[in-house]
C-alpha positions in Angstrom: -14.8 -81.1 -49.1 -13.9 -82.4 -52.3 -12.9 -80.9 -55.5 -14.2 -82.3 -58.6 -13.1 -82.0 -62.0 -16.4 -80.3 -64.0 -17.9 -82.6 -67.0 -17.9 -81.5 -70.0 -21.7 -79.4 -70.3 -20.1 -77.1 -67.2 -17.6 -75.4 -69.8 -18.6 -72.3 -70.9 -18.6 -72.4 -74.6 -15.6 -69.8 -74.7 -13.0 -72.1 -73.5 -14.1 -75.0 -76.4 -12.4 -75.5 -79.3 -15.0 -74.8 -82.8 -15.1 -77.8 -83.8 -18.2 -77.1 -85.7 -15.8 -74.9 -87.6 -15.1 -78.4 -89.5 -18.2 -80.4 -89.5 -21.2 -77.9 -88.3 -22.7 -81.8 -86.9 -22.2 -85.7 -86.8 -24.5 -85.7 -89.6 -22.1 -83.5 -91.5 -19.5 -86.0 -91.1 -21.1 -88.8 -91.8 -22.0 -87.2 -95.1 -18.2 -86.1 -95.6 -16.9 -89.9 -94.9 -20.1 -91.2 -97.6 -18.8 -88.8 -100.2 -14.7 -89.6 -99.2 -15.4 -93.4 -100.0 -16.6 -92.3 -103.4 -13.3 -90.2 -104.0 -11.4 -93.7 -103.2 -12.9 -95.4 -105.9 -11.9 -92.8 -107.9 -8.3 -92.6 -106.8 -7.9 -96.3 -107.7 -8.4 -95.4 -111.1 -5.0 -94.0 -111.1 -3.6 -97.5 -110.7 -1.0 -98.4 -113.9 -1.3 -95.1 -115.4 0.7 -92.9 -113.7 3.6 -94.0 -117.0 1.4 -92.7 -119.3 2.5 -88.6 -119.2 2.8 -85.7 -117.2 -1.4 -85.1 -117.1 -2.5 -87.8 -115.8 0.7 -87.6 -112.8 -1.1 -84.1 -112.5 -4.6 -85.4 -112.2 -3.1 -87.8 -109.6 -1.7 -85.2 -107.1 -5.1 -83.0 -107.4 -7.3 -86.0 -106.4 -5.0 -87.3 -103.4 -4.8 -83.8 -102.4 -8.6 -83.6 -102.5 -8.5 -87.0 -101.1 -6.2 -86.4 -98.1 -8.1 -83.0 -97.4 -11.3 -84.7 -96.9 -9.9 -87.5 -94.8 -7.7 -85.0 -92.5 -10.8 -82.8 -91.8 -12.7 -86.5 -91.5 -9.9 -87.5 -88.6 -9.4 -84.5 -87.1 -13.1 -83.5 -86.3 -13.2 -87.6 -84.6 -10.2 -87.3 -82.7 -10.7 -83.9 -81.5 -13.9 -84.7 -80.2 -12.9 -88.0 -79.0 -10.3 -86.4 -77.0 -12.5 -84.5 -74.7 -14.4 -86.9 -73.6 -13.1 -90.4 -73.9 -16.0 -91.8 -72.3 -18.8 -90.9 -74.5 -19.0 -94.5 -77.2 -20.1 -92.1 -80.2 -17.3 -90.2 -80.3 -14.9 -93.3 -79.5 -17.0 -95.2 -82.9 -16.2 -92.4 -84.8 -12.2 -91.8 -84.1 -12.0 -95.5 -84.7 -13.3 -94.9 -87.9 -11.7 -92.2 -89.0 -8.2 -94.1 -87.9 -10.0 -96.7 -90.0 -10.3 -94.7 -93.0 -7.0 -93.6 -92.7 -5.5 -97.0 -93.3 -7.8 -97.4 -96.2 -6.1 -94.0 -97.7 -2.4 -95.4 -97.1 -4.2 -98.8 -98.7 -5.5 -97.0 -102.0 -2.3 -94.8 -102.6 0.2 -97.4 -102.0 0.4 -98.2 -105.8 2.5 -94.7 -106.7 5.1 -94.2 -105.1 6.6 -97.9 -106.9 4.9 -97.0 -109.9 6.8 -93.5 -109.8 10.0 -95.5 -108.9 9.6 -97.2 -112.3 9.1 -94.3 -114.1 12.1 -93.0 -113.0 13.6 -89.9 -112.2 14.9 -88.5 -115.4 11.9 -88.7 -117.0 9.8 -87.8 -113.1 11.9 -84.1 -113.7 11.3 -83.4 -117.3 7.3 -84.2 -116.3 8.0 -81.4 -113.9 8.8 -78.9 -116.2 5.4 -80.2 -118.8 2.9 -79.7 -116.4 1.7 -76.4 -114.1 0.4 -78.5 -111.7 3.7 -80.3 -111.1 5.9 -77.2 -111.0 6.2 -77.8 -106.9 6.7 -81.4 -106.3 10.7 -81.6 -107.4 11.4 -82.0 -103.5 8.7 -84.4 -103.2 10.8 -86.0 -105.6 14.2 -85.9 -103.8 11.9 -87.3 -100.9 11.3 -90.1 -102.6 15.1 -90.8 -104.0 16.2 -90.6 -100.6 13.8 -93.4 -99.8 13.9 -95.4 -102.7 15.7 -98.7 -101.8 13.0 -98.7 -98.9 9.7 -98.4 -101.2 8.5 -102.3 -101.8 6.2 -103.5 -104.4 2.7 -101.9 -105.2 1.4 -105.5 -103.5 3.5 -104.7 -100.3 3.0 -101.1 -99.8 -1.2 -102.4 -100.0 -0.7 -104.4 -97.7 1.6 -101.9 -95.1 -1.1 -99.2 -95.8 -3.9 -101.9 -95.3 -2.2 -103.1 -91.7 -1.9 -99.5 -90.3 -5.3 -99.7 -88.9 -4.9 -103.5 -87.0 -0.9 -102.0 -86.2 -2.7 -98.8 -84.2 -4.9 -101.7 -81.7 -2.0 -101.8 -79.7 -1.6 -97.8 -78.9 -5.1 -97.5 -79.3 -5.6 -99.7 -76.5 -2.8 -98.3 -73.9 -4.8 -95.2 -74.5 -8.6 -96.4 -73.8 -7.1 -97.9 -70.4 -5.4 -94.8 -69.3 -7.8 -92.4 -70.4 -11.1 -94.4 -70.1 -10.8 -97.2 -67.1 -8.2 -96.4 -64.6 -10.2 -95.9 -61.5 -7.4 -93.6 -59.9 -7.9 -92.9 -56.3 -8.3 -89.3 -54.9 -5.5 -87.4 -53.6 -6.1 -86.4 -49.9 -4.1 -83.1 -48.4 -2.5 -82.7 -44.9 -6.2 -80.8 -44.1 -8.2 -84.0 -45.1 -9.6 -82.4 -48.3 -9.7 -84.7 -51.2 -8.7 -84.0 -55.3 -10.1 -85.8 -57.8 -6.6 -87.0 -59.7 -7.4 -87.7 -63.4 -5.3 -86.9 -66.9 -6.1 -83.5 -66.5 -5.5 -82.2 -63.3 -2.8 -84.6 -62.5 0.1 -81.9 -63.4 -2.1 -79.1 -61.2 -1.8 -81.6 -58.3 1.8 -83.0 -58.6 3.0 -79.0 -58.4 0.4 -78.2 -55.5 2.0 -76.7 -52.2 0.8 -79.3 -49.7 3.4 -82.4 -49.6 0.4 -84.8 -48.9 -1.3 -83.9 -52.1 1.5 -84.0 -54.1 2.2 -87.5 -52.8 -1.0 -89.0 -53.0 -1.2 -87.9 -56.2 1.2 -89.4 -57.9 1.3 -92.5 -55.6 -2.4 -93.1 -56.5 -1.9 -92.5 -60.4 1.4 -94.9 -60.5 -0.4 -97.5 -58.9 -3.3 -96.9 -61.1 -0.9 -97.7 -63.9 0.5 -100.2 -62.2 -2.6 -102.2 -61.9 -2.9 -102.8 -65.4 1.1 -103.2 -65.9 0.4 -106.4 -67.5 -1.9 -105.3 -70.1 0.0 -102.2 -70.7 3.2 -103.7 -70.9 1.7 -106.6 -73.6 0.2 -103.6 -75.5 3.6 -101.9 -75.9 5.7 -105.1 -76.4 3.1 -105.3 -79.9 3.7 -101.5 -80.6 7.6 -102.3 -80.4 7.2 -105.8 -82.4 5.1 -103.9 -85.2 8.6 -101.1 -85.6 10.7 -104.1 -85.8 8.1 -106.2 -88.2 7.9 -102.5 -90.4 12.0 -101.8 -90.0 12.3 -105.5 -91.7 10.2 -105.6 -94.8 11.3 -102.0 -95.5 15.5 -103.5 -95.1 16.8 -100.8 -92.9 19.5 -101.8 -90.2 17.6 -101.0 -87.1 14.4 -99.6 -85.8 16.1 -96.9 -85.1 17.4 -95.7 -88.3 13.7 -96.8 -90.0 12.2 -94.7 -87.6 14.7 -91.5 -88.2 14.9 -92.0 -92.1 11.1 -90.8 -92.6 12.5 -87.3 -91.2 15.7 -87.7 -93.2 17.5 -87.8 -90.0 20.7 -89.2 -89.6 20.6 -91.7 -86.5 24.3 -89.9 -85.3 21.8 -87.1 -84.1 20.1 -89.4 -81.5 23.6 -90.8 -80.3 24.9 -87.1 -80.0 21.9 -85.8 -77.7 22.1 -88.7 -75.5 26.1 -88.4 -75.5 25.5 -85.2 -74.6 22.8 -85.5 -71.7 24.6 -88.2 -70.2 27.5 -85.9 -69.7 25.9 -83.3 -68.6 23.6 -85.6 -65.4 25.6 -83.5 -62.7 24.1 -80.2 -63.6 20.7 -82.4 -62.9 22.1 -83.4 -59.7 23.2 -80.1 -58.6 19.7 -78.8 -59.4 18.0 -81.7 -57.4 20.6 -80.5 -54.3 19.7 -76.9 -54.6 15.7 -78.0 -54.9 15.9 -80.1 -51.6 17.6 -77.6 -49.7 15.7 -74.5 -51.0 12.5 -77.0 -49.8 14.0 -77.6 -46.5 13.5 -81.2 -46.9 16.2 -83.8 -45.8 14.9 -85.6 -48.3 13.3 -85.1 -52.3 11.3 -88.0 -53.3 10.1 -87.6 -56.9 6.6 -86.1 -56.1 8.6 -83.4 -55.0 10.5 -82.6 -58.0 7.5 -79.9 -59.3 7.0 -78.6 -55.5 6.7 -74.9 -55.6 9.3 -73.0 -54.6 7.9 -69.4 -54.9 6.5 -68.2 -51.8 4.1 -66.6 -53.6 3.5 -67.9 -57.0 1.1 -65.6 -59.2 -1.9 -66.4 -60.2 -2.3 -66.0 -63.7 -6.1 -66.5 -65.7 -6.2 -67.7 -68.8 -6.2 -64.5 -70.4 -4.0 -63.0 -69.0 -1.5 -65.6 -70.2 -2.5 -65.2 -73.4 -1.7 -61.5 -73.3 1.9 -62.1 -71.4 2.6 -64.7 -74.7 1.4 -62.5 -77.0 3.8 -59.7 -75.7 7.0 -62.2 -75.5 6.0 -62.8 -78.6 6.4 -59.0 -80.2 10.0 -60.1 -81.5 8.6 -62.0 -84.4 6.4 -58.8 -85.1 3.2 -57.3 -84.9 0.8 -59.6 -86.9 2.5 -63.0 -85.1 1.3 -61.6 -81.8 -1.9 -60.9 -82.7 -2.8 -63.6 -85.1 -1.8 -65.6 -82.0 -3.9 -63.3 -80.0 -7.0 -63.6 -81.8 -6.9 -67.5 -82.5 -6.4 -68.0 -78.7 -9.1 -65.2 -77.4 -11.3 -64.6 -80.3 -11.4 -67.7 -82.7 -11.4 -70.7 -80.3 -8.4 -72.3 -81.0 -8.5 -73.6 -77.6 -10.5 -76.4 -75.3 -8.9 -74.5 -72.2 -9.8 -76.1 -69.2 -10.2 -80.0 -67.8 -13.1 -81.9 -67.5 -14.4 -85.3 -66.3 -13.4 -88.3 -69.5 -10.9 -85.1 -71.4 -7.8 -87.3 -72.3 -4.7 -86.5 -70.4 -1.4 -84.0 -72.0 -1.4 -81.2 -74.6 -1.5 -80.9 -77.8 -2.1 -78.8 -81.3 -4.0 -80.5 -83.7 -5.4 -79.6 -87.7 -5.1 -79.8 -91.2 -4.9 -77.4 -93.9 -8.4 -76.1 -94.8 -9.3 -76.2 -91.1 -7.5 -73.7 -88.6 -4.7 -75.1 -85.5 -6.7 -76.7 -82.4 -5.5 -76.7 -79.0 -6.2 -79.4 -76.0 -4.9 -79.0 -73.0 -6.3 -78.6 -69.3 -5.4 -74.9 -68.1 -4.2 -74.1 -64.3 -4.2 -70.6 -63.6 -0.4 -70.5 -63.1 3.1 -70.3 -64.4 2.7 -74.0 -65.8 -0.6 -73.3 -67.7 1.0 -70.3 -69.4 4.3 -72.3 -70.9 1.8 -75.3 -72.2 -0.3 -72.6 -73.8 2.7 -71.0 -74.8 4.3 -74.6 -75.9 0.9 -75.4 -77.9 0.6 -72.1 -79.8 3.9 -72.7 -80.9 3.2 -75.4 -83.0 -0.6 -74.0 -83.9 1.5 -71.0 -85.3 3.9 -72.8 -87.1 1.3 -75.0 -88.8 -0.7 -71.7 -89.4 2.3 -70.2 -91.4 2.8 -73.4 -93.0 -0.8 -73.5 -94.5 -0.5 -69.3 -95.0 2.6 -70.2 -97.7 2.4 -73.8 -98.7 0.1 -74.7 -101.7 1.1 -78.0 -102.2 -0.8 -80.4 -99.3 2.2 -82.9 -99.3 4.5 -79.7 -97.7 1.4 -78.2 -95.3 2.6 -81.3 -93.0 6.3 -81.5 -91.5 8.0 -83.8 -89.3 8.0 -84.0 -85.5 11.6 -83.2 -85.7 11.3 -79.8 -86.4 7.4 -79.6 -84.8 9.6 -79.6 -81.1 11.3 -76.5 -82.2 8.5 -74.3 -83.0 7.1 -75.2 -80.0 9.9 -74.8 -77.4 10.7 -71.8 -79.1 7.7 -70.0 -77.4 8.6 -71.2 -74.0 11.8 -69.9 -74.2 10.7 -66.0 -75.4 8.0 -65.9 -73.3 10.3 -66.6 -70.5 12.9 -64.6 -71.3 10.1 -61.5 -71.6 8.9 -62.4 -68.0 12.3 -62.7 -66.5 12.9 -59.1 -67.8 9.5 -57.1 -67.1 9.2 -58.4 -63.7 12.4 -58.6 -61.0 10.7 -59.3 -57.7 12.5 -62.1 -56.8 9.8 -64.6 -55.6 8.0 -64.2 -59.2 11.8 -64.9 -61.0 11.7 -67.9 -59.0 8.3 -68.8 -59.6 9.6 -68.4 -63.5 12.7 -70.2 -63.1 11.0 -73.7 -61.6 8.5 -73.4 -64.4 11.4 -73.6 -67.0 13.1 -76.3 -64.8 10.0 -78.2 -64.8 9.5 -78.0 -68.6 13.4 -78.8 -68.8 12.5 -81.7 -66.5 9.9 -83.0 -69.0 11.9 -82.4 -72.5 15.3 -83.0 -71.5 15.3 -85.2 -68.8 12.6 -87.5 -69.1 12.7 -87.2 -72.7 16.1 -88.7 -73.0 15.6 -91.0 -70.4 12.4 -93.0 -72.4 14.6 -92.1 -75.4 16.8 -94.4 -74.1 14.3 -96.8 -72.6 12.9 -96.8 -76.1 16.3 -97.9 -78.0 16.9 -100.7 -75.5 13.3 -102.4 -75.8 13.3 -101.7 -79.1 17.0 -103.3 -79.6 16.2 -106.2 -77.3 12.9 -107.4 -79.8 15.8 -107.0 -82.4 17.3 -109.3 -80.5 14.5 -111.8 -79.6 14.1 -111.0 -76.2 10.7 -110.7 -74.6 9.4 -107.7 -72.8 7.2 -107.8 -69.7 6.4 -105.6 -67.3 8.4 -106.0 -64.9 11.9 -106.1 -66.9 10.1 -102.7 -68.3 10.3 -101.0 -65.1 13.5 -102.7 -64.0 15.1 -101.1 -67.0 13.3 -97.6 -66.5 13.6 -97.1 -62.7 17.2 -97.6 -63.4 17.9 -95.1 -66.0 16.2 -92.8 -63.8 17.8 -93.7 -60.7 21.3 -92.7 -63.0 19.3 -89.6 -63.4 18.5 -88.8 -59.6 21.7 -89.3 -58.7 22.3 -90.0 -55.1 20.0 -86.7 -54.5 16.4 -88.6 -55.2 15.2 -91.7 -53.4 13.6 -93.6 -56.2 10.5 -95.7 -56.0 11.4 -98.2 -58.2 8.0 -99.7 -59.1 6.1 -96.1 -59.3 9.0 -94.4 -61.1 9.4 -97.7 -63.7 6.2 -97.2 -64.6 6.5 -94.2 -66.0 6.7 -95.5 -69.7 3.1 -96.4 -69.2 1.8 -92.7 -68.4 3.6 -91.8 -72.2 0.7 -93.9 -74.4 0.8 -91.7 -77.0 4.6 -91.0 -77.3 5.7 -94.3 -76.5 4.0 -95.3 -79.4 5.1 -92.9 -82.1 8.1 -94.7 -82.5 11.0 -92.4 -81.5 9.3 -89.7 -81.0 10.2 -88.6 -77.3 13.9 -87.5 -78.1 13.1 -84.8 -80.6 11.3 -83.0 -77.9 15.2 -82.6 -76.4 16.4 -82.2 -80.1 13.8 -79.3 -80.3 14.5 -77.7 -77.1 18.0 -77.2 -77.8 17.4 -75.8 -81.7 14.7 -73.7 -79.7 16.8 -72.4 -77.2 19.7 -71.5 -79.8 17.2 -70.0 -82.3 15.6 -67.8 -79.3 19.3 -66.5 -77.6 20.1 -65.2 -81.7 16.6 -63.3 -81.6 16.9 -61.6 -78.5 20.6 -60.6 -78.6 19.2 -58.7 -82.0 21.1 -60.8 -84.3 20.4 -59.1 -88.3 18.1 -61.4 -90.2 17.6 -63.9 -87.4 13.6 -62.8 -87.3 13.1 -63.2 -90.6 15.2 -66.6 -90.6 13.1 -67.9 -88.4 9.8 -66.9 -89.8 10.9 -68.5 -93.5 11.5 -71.8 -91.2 8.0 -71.8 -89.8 6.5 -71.3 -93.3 8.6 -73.7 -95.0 6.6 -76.5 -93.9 8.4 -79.9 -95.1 8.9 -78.2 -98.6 12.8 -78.7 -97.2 14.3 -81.4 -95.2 14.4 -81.3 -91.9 17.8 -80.7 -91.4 18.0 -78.1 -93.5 14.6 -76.0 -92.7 16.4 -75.6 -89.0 19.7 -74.7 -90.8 17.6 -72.0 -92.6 16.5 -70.7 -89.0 20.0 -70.9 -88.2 20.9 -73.7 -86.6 22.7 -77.1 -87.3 21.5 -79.9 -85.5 24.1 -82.5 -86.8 26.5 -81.1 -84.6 25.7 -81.2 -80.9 26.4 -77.9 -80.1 22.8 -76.6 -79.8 22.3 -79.6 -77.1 25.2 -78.2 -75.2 24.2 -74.8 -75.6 21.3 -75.6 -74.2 22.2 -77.5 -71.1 24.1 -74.2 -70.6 20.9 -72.2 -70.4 19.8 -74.8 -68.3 22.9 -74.7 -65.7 22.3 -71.0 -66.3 18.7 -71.6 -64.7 20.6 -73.4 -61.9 22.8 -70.6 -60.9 20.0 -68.0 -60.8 17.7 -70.1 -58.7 20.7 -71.0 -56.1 21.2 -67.3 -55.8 17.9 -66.2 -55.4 16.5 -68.6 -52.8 20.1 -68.4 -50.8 19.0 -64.5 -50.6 16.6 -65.8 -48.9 18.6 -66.7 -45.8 
């Protein structure tokens, strides 16, 4: 017997995302890229005139804002379809030119932001006041002070706008490999039966009851990875190089401050999480300890850190998860939970479940002028609620962002705050499940969901966090990467996370940075999903406990968009993130989580 992920036909058309709710066809979009290549020409017209008064900076901002509409709804309708089925060559041809057409946007636009610089600020402000149009961009404007000694030449940004296509070949090919070519071999249970492991059922199999499955499972995907370590590894030694080659003509310090100074994120942030999470490994080691002996194993290899626990996990559809989120969700208010509600049962937010060539992770997608869209592959269990519920985080923030910000340069905001939104969902849906249900077995069943979410954000998060600063710091340095010093350095920090409680496969847990394409990628992206869970976590233990204004704090966050820094759009939901506190508040929930679960399986006897 073997089960077989569907292809794509055998969805029922209830679980797919609209995309036609963008572009109705292929056609449609082909149209829509003819007519965006005639609003580039007319964007270059711009060029040298943006001194000549407040009109013509007005005129500007309407026809990039046209212009970045158009290409947004251009990339998102390629990617989203791409995404689902990464085998089909149409839909690859069209997301790579859509990426394409992306880097001739940055290309075509790179002339402002000096030409603005030359302007200068004094006179940028008093334009504010002479033109309607302009009444909204005086942050935009204290965006672009901040940056200022990092904005080169009109010639220069061309070029860095005309180099972000060639610069996305690296990730673009980690990602074909993983999501397109690994031949990964089945999983096969104690009973014989065999799973087809691909990037959407892999996190269904590596939580399933039978040991065998679990271990074949990831076994065969590691070494799936592992066969093409080579080619991976070369790939992300490029994506690295291109930070370093970007962090140089731009003259910051490091590749790490480059990459936090487009969030406006002061780099003592990253030092003070992982300050923090290295302090805190023995709550992670206690929690391995309690895991092994609640499994009755005498020994927890790292296939068996998502074994379930529950002796009787529920089953929960997808609806019925929607409905459980919705109701955690009633804090925020009425129309939250339903606008949620509708957009996940009604609307078709969501491509729900996996299928044969459907990319692997989660994740919310969308610009302004389309509504939020959702991939992910469902399991009918605890884990497939809390990535629904993760992923309709950030589809709701970005719906409130579009609801209240006219200005398209402030409908988009930063990955830094994106985490909170996000995380913020797990931790009230959670918090409503551990309260409307007390059967033991089901708390537990709750309680090693959250610890496997808390393995993902904040433990392997930090760990490639600081994977990430060392390789990155190393090119700095003018050492080479390859992939074995890759894993070397990876399978160590993990070890330092296992403790003496995990017996690490060195080669199959090293290769871990390889199954992170996308985020490995982005540049120091990983640790703001441990950033965010801590914010979230803070932000959720004010809501609950009833604190006065903390709803309607964090409501004005999620519509604030990135018409505020970063920094300070968290401080208006009522947290400060350049203190670690929230990260130590946060491992407290977590040993919190630890103390529960000890309790309830030693009742157990």
């Amino acid at each position: 017997m073997s089960t077989v992920a569907r292809k794509r036909e055998e969805i029922p058309q209830q679980y797919k995302w609209d995309v036609e709710s963008i572009f109705p066809n292929p056609e449609a979009w082909e149209t829509a890229v003819s007519q965006f290549q005639e609003q580039l020409k007319e964007i270059s017209k711009f060029k040298g005139r943006l001194s000549e008064g407040p009109s013509v900076l007005g005129d500007y901002f309407e026809a990039v804002d046209k212009l970045a509409t158009a290409v947004g709804k251009i990339f998102v309708y390629a990617s989203l379809n791409y995404s689902v089925d990464t085998t089909n060559q149409e839909t690859a041809a069209r997301h790579d030119r859509a990426r394409g057409l992306f880097g001739m946007t940055m290309a075509t636009i790179a002339f402002a932001q000096p030409e603005m610089l030359a302007i200068g600020f004094e006179t940028l402000r008093e334009w504010l006041t002479q033109d309607e149009r302009l009444a909204d961009y005086g942050h935009y404007l204290n965006q672009l002070e901040k940056q200022q000694e990092h904005v080169r030449s009109a010639e220069v940004e061309q070029v860095l706008g005309m180099v972000r296509d060639a610069f996305s070949t690296a990730s673009a090919t980690h990602g074909i490999l993983a999501n397109a070519d690994l031949k990964i071999e089945p999983a096969v249970g104690s009973d014989g039966q065999t799973y087809d492991v691909t990037q959407g059922t892999i996190g269904g199999l590596t939580t399933h009851a039978d040991r065998e499955v679990r271990r074949t499972a990831w076994e065969h995907y590691a070494d799936a990875h592992l066969a093409f370590k080579n080619t991976m590894a070369n790939a992300l030694a490029a994506g690295v190089k291109q930070d370093v080659f970007n962090m140089r003509v731009r003259g910051y310090k490091n590749s790490l401050e480059a990459a936090l100074s487009s969030n406006f994120i002061p780099t003592e942030v990253f030092h003070n999480l992982i300050n923090t999470y290295k302090a805190n490994l023995p709550t992670w080691h206690r929690y391995w300890n309690i895991r092994r002996r609640a499994l009755g194993y005498k020994t927890l290899y790292p296939y068996d850190v998502k074994a379930p626990l529950s002796l009787n996990p529920p089953n929960v559809p997808y609806e019925t998860a929607v409905e459980w989120i919705a109701t955690g969700m009633l804090p925020l208010g009425q129309e939250y939970a339903a606008t949620l509600r509708s957009g996940a049962l009604e609307n078709r937010w969501v491509d729900v479940y996996p299928n044969q060539g459907k990319r692997m992770g989660a994740f919310s997608s969308g610009v302004k002028g389309t509504h939020p869209f959702i991939m992910m592959s469902y399991t009918d269990d605890l884990f497939g609620l809390s990535t629904l519920a993760h992923e309709l985080g950030h589809s709701m923030h970005s719906y409130l962002t579009w609801q209240n910000q006219n200005v398209l340069t402030y409908s988009r905001y930063g990955l830094f705050v994106a985490e909170v939104a996000s995380n913020f969902n797990q931790a009230m849906v959670r918090a409503h499940l551990l309260e409307a249900n007390s059967d033991p077995e089901f708390q537990i069943a709750v309680i090693e969901e959250a610890m496997s979410n808390f393995h993902r954000y904040f433990f392997i998060m930090p760990t490639l966090a600081r994977f990430e600063l060392e390789i990155h710091e190393r090119v700095e340095r003018g050492q080479a990467l390859n992939a074995d010093g890759l894993n070397n350095l990876l399978a160590d920090l993990f070890s330092e996370g296992f403790g003496d409680e995990v017996v690490v496969d060195r080669d199959r847990v090293g290769i871990t940075w390889a199954q992170f394409h996308t985020h490995m990628y982005a540049n120091f992206y990983v640790y703001q999903y441990a950033t965010g869970i801590s914010a979230a976590h803070s932000l959720s233990q004010s809501i609950l406990a009833g604190n006065e204004g903390a709803v309607d704090n964090y409501l004005s966050f999620l519509k604030a968009g990135s018409s505020v820094f970063p920094l300070d759009a968290i401080k208006i939901a009522g947290v400060d993130m350049t203190s670690p506190e929230a990260v130590e508040t946060t491992f407290g929930v977590l040993a919190s989580y630890v103390d529960l679960l000890e309790e309830l399986v030693g009742q157990r006897g």
